[in-house]
C-alpha positions in Angstrom: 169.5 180.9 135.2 169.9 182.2 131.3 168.0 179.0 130.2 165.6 179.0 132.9 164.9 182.8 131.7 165.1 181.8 127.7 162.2 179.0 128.9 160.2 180.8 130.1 160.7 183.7 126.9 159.7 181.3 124.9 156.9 179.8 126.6 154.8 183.2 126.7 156.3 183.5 123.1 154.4 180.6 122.5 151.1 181.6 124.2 151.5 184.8 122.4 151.4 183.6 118.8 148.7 181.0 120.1 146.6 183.7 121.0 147.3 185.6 117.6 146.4 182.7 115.7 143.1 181.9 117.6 142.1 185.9 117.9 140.5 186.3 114.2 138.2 183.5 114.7 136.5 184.3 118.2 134.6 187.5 117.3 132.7 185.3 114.7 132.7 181.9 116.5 130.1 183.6 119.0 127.4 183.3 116.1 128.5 180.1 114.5 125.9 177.3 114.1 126.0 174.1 112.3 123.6 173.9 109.2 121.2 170.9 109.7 122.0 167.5 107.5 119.2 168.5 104.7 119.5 164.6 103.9 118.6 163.7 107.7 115.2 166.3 107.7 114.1 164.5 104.4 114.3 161.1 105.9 113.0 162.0 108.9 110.4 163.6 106.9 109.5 160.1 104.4 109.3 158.2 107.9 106.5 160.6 109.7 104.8 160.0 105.6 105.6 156.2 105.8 103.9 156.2 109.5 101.3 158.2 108.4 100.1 155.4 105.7 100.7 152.6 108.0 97.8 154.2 110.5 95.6 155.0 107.8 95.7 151.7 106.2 95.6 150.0 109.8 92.6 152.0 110.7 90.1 149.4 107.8 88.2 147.8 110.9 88.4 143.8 109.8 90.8 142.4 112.7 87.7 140.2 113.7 87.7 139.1 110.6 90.6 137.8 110.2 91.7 137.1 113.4 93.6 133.2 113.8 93.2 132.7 110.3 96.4 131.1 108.9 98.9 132.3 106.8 101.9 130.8 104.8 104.4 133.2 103.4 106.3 131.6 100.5 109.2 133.2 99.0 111.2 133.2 95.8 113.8 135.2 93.8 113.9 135.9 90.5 117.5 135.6 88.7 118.7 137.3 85.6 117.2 134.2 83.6 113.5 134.9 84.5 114.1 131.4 86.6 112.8 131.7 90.2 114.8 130.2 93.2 112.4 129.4 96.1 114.2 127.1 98.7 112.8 128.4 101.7 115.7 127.9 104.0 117.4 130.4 102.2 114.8 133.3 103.6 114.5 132.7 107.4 115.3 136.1 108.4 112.8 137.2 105.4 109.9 135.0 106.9 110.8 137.1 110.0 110.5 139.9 109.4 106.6 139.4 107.5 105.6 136.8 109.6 105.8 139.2 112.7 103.9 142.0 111.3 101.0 139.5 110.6 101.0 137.6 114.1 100.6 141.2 115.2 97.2 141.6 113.5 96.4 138.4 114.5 97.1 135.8 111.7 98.8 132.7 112.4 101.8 131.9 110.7 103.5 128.5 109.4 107.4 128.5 110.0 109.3 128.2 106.9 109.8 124.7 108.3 106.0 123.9 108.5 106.1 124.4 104.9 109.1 122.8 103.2 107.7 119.4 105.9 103.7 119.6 104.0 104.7 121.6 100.5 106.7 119.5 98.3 109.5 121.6 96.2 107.8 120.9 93.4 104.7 122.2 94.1 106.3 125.9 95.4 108.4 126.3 92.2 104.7 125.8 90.2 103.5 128.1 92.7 105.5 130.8 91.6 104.7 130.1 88.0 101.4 131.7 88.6 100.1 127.5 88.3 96.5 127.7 90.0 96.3 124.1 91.1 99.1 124.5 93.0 98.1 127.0 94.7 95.0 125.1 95.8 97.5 122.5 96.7 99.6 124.0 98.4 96.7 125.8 101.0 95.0 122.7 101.2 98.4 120.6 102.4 99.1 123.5 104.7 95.2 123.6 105.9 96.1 127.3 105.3 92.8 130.6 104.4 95.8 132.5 102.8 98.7 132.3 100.9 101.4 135.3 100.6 103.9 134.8 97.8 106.7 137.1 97.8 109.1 137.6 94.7 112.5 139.3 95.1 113.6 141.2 91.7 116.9 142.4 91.0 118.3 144.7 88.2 121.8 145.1 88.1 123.4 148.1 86.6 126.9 149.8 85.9 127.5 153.3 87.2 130.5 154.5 85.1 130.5 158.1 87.2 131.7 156.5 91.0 132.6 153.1 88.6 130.4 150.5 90.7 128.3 147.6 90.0 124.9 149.3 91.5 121.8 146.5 92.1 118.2 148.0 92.5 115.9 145.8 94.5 112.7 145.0 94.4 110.0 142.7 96.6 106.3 142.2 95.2 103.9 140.1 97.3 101.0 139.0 96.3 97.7 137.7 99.1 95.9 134.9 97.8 93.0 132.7 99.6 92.5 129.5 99.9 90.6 128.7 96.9 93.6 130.7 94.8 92.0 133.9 93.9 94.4 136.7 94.7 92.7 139.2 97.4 96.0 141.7 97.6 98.6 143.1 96.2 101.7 145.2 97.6 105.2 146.2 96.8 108.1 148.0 97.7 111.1 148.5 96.0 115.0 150.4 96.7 117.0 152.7 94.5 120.5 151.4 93.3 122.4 149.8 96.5 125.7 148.8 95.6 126.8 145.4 95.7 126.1 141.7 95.2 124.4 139.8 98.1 120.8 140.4 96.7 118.9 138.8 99.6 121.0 140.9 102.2 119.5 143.6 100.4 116.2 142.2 100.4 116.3 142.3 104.4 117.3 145.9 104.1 114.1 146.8 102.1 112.0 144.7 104.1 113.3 146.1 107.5 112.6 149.8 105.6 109.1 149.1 104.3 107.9 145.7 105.9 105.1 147.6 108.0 103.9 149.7 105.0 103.7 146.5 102.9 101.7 144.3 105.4 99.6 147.0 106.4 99.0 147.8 102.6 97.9 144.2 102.1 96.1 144.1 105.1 93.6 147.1 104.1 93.5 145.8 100.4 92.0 142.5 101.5 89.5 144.9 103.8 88.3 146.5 101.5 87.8 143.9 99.1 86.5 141.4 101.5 84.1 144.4 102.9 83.0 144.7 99.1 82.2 140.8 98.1 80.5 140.9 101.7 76.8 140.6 100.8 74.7 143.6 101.6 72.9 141.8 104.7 76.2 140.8 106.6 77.8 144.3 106.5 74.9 145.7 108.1 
């Protein structure tokens, strides 16, 4: 009976100092709210700005114009050397990603298959050593109206304050016709992303920033094809 009785003592001992604890906090819990993430609003905020381009540069009225034309997308990366590596096996999720966005306005795409079967090696690397003739070559092999070159820089850096190796990526394409004269230019580019694996980073950028890019290209080669029109066809 005594330690049934000291049991239960203790127990409403227990609920008592609970309760003590707990009682400060209530009156002012009633009016507690959690601060939004100011981080989250300003990304939420760059990605209505970023959708807002896309439209606007979307809106050029050319899709007729280009509609079925085809497209190769070569790509490269530049290492610390200045030499570029452009084996296009390495960039099948890259291709992807581009190659999507440009289907979708209604360009057809070569697989990075298509290209490494009809472009020798060879004749990329010169490609991305700015090497006109190959250019021609290379959209003449492919039977291709455009070529899109895309260049992935890197810059690597040491951040002695959180003592990481930070990279800061970087992907530049460039839109040329057939006949090798460049008709667009776009980029985007990443503040300092810690780590190694550029090309993983490169997907990251792309995945960010791939609409903006192809639609930035897209309206470039609008405009400029609306401007070498001649005066009689645009009417």
């Amino acid at each position: 009976m005594e330690t049934t009785v000291r049991s239960a003592i203790l127990r409403r001992v227990g609920v008592l100092l609970c309760a003590a604890a707990l009682w400060p906090c209530a009156a002012p819990a009633q009016g507690f709210k959690f601060e939004k993430d100011p981080g989250a609003q300003q990304r939420a905020a760059e990605e209505t700005a970023r959708g807002a381009r896309v439209a606007e540069n979307l809106s050029t009225p050319c899709r007729d114009a280009i509609k079925n034309k085809k497209i190769a997308v070569i790509i490269g990366e530049e290492q610390s050397n200045g030499v570029v590596l452009a084996r296009q096996e390495n960039y099948g999720p890259h291709f992807q990603l581009i190659n999507g966005r440009l289907q979708a306005l209604g360009l057809r795409t070569y697989t990075p298959e298509e290209i490494r079967r009809q472009i020798a090696q060879a004749e990329i690397d010169a490609y991305f050593k700015n090497n006109p003739d190959a250019a021609l070559s290379a959209a003449k092999r492919l039977g291709a109206n455009f070529v899109l070159r895309g260049l992935i820089t890197s810059q690597a850096t040491y951040n002695p304050i959180v003592r990481v190796n930070q990279v800061s990526v970087g992907m530049g394409f460039t839109l040329a016709a057939a006949n090798g004269r460049t008709v667009a230019n776009a980029g985007a580019s990443a503040a300092s992303y810690a780590g190694p694996d550029v090309r993983a980073m490169a997907i990251t950028l792309l995945n960010e920033h791939a609409d903006e890019v192809v639609s930035r290209l897209y309206s470039e080669y609008c405009r400029n094809a609306e401007v070498a029109a001649p005066a009689k066809a645009r009417k």
